[in-house]
C-alpha positions in Angstrom: 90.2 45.1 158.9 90.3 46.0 155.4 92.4 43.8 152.5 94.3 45.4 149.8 94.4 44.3 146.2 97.1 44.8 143.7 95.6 45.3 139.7 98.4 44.5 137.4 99.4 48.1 136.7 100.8 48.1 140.7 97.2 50.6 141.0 96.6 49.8 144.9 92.8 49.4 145.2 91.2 49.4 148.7 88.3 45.9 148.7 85.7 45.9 151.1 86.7 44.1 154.1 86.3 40.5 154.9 83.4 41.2 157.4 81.3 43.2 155.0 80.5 39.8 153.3 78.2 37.7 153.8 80.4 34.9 153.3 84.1 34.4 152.4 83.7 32.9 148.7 82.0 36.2 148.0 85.5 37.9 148.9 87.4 35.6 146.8 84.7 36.1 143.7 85.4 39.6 144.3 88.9 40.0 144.2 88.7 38.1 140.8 88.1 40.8 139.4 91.6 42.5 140.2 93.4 39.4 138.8 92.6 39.9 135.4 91.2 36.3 134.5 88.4 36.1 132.1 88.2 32.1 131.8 84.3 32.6 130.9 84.3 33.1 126.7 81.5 33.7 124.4 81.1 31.1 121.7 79.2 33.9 119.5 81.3 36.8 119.8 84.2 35.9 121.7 84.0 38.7 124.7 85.6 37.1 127.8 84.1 37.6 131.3 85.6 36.7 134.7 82.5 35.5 136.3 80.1 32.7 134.5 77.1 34.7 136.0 78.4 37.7 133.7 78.6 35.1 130.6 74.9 34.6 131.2 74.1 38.1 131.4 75.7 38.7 128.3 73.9 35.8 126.5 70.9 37.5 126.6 71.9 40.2 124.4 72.7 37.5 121.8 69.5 36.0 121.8 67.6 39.1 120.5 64.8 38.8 123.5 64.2 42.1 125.6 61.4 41.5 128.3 62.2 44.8 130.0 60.0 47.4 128.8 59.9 51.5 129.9 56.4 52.0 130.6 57.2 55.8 129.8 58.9 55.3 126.0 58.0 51.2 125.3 62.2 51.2 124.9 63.1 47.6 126.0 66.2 45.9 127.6 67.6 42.8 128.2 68.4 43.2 131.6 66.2 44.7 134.1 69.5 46.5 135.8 69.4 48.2 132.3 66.0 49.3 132.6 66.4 50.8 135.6 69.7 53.0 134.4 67.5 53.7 131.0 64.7 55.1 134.1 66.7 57.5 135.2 66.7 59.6 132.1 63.2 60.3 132.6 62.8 61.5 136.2 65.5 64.7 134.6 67.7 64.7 137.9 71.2 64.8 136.9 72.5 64.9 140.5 76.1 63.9 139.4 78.4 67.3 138.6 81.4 67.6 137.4 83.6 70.0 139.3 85.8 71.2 136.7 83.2 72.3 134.2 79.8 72.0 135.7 78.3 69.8 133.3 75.6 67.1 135.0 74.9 63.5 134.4 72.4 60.9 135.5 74.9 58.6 136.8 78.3 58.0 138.5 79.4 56.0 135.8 78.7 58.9 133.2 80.3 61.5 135.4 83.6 59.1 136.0 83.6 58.8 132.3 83.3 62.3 131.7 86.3 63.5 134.3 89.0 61.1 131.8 88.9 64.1 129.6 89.6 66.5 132.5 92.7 64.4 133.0 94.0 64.7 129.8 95.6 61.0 129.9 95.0 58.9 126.9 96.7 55.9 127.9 95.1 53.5 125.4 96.8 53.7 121.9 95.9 52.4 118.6 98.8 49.9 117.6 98.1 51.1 113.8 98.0 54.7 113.7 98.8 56.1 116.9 95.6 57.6 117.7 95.5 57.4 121.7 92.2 57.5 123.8 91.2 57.9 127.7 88.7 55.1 127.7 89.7 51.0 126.5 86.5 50.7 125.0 86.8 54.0 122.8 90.0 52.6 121.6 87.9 49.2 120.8 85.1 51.2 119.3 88.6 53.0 117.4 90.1 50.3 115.7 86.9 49.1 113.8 87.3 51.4 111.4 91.0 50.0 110.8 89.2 46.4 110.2 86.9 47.6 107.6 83.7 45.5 108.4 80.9 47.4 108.0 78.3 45.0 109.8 75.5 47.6 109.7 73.4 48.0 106.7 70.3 50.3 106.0 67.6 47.7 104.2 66.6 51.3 102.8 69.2 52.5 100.7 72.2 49.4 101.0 74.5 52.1 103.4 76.8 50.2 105.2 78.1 51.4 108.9 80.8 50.3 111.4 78.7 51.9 114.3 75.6 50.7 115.6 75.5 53.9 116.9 76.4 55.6 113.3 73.9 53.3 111.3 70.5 54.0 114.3 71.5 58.0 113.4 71.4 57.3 109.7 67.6 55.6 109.7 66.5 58.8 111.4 67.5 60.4 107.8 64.1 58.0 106.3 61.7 58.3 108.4 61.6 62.3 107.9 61.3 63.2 111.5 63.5 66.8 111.6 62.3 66.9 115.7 65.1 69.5 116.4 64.0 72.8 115.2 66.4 76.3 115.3 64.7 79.0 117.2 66.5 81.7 114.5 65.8 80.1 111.3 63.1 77.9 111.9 65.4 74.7 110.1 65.0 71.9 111.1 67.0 68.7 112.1 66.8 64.9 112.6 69.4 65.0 114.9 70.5 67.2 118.2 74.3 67.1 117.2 73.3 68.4 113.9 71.4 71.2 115.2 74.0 72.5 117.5 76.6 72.4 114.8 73.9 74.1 112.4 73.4 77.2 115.6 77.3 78.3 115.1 76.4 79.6 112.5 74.4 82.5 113.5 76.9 82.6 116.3 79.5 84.1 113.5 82.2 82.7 115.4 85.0 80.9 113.3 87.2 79.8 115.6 88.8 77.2 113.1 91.7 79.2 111.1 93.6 77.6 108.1 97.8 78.1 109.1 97.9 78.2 105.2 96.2 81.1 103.9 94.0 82.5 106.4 90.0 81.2 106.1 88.4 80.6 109.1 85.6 78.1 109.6 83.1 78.0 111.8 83.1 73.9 112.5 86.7 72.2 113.0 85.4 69.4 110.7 85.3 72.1 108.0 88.7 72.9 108.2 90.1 69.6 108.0 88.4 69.5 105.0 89.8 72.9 103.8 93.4 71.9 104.2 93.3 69.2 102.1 93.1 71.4 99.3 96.7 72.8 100.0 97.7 69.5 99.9 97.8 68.8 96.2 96.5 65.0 97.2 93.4 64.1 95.1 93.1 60.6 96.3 89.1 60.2 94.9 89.5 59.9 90.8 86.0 59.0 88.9 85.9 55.8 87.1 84.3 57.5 83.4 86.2 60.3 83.1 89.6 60.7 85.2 88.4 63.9 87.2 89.8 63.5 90.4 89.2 65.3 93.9 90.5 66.0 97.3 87.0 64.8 99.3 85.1 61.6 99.0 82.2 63.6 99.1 83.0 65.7 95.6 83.7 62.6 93.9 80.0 61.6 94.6 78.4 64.8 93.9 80.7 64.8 90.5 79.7 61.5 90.0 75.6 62.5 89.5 77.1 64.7 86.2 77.0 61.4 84.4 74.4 59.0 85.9 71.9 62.2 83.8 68.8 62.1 86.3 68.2 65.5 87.1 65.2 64.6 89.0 64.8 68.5 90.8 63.3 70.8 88.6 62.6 74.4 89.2 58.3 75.0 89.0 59.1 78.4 86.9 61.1 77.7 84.2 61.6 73.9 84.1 65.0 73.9 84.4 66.6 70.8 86.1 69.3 69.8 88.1 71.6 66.9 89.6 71.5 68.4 93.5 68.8 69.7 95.6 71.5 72.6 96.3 71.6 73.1 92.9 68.1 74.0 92.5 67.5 76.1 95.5 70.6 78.4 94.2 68.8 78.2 90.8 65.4 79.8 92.6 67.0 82.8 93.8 67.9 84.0 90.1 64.0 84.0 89.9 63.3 85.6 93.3 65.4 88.7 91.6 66.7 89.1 95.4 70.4 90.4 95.4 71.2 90.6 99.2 74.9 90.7 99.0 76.0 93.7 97.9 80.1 94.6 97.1 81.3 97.8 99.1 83.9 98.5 96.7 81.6 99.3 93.5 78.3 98.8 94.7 76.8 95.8 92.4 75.3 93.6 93.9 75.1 89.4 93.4 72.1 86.7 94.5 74.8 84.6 95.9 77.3 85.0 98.6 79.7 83.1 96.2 79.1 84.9 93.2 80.2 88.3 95.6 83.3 86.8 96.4 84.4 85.9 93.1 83.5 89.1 91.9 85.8 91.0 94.3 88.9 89.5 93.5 88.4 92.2 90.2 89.1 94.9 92.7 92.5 93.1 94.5 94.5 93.7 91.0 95.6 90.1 91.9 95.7 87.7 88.5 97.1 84.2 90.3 96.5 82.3 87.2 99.0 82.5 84.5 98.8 81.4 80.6 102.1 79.2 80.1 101.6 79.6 75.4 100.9 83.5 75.5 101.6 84.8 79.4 98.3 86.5 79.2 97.0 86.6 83.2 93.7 85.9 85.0 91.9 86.5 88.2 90.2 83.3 88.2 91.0 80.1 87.2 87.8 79.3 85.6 89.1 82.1 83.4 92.2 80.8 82.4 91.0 77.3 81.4 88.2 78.7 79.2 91.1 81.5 77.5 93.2 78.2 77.0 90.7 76.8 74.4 92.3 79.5 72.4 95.3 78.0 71.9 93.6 74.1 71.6 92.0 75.3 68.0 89.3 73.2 69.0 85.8 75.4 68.0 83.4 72.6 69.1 80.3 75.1 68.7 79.0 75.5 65.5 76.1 78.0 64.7 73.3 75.9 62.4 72.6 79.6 60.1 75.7 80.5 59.5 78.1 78.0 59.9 80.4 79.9 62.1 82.4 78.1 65.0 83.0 78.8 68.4 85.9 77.5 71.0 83.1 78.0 73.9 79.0 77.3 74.2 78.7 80.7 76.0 80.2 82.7 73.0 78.0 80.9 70.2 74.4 81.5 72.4 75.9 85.6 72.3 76.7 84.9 68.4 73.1 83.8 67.8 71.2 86.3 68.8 72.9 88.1 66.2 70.2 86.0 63.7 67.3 87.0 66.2 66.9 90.4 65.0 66.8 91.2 68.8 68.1 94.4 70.2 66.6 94.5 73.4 69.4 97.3 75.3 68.4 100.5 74.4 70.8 103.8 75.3 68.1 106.0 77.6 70.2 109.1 76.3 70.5 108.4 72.3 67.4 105.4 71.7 70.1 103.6 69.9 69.7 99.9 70.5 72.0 96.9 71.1 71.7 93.1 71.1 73.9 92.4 74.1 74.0 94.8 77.4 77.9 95.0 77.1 77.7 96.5 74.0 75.1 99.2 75.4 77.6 99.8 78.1 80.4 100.6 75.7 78.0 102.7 73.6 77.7 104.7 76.9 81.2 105.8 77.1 80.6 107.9 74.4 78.0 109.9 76.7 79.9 110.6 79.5 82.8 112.1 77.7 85.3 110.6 79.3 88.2 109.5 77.3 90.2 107.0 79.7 92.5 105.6 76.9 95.4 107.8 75.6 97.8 107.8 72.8 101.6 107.7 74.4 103.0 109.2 70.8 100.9 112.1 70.2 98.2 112.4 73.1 95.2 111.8 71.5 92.4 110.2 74.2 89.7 107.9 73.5 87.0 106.2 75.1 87.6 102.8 74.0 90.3 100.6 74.1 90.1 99.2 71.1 89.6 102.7 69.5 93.2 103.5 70.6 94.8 100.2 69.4 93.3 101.1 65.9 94.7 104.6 66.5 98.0 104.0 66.8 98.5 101.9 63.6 98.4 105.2 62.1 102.0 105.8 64.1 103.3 102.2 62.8 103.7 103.4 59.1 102.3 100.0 58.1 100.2 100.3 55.0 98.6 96.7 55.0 95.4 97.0 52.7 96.2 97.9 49.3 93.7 99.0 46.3 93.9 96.4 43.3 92.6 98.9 41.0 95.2 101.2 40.7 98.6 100.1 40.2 
């Protein structure tokens, strides 16, 4: 006849009956388990344990000593029940499926594990941010990160780690094993999770969509990251100069601007940089490769970025506003450099001649003006020029068209600035006047 068992939560669980023991104190060591004592307490650690046998068990993990080896991988163990679970991944049978989703697992334990997320019930909460979970020791694992003891360090590189878990994946990064290799793209990765995340890529799926304004991302990690930019909260400000920024991982890469090591250099031109991203984006203006093409006008860009900037030209949209003059700009990079304007500031002075600039990219065009250079040549005229936008303007004049005309008197021309001096003539202003005669 079998006994029943009350846990604390009024769960009725059925216990083996009282003759499929060998003796009756086996029973009662059983049922111990459904009464929730734990009167067995490590002195290192403090875990509590209902049996004493349990508290010796656990011990052994304390004293560092694994005498159960895998003969197939050398992996060792403290307890030999462990090394016979750790076994199990080798002989490849996964005889345990779920039957909601098919996926397979070594053991029942796994597969019971597994079906909590089936079940949707996260009855463990997080008492300080109301993050709930299906499993009591995810929750545990959970509220580390609220305690902020990192007890894991790299002796490598001085990272620090909540996770045992978190800092064995990190040590992978040093010992420049990348065993995970994409069958598309040949890269390669120290990690399996990273791999997988790396494949949705050529999947082209982006299944992660921003409520906000609309970009989709391929990983939901990525949009998380994404929407903090709507949020106006820059909560990671550098310590030298004020800048701040939405992601801890900005701040950092901001942060190698003033340590001054740029320690990757390109092999062709010796040009260095901060980031290793950097540099490889650096190599393609060498490669002379411009895969990414715009639809709308046909030019084409090395990088994927440089073809999206580029076609906000085309939307007629200018977001970014001058507040002194009104004057409006498609980009915002665009509008900060036209607001040196106003500052007065001309930080860039040319050593010939003296003359100042508000921006470094305007005095490098100024001095080739000294060089003599005039390396853009008109193929229809042989008339030369010392900077391509100047050939370009030049150019107008061949193709005869005249896209700027006179409201007044109707009088076209093929420059802009040709029409503004144009229509001074309809002003009546007289402004330069001959000393000479009275």
């Amino acid at each position: 006849m079998s006994t029943a068992v009350k846990h604390k939560e009024e769960e009725e669980v059925d216990c083996i009956s009282l003759t499929d023991f060998t003796k009756a104190e086996h029973l009662k060591t059983h049922q111990l388990i459904h009464s929730g004592v734990k009167p067995y307490s490590c002195d290192l650690c403090g875990k509590s344990f209902t049996l004493a046998g349990n508290l010796k068990k656990h011990k052994i993990i304390h004293s560092g000593v694994k005498a159960y080896t895998c003969d197939l991988c050398g992996k060792s163990f403290t307890q030999a029940g462990s090394l016979k679970t750790h076994q199990l991944i080798h002989s490849g049978v996964k005889a345990y499926t779920c039957d909601l989703c098919g996926k397979s697992f070594t053991m029942a334990g796994n597969l019971k594990t597994h079906q909590l997320i089936h079940s949707r019930y996260k009855v463990y909460t997080c008492d300080l941010c109301g993050k709930s979970f299906t499993q009591a020791f995810s929750l545990q694992t959970h509220q580390l990160i609220h305690s902020g003891v990192k007890a894991y360090t790299c002796d490598l590189c001085g990272k620090s780690f909540t996770w045992a878990g978190s800092f064995k994946r990190h040590q992978l990064t040093h010992s420049g094993v990348k065993a995970y290799n994409c069958d598309l793209c040949g890269k390669s990765f120290t990690q399996a999770g990273s791999l997988k995340a790396h494949q949705l890529i050529h999947s082209g799926v982006k299944a992660y969509t921003c409520d906000l304004c609309g970009k989709s991302f391929t990983l939901a990690g990525n949009l998380k990251a994404h929407q903090l930019i709507h949020s106006g909260v820059k909560a990671y400000t550098c310590d030298l100069c004020g800048k701040s920024f939405t992601q801890a991982g900005s701040l950092k890469t901001h942060q190698l601007i003033h340590s001054r090591y740029k320690v990757y250099t390109c092999d062709l031109c010796g040009k260095s940089f901060n980031h290793t991203g950097s540099l490889k984006r650096h190599q393609l203006s060498h490669s002379g490769v411009k895969a990414y093409t715009c639809d709308l006008c046909g030019k084409s860009f090395t990088h994927a970025g440089s073809l999206q900037t580029h076609q906000l030209i085309h939307s007629g949209v200018k977001a970014y506003t001058c507040d002194l003059c009104g004057k409006s700009f498609t980009h915002a990079g665009s509008l900060k450099r036209h607001q040196l304007i106003h500052s007065g500031v001309k930080a860039y002075t040319c050593d010939l001649c003296g003359k100042s600039f508000t921006q470094a990219v305007s005095l490098k065009t100024h001095q080739l003006i000294h060089s003599g250079v005039k390396a853009y040549t008109c193929d229809l005229c042989g008339k030369s020029f010392t900077w391509a936008g100047s050939l370009q303007t030049h150019q107008l004049i061949h193709s005869g068209v005249k896209a700027y005309t006179c409201d007044l008197c109707g009088k076209s021309f093929s420059h802009a600035v040709s029409l503004k001096t144009h229509q001074l003539s309809h002003s009546g202003v007289k402004a330069y006047s001959c000393d000479q005669h009275p």
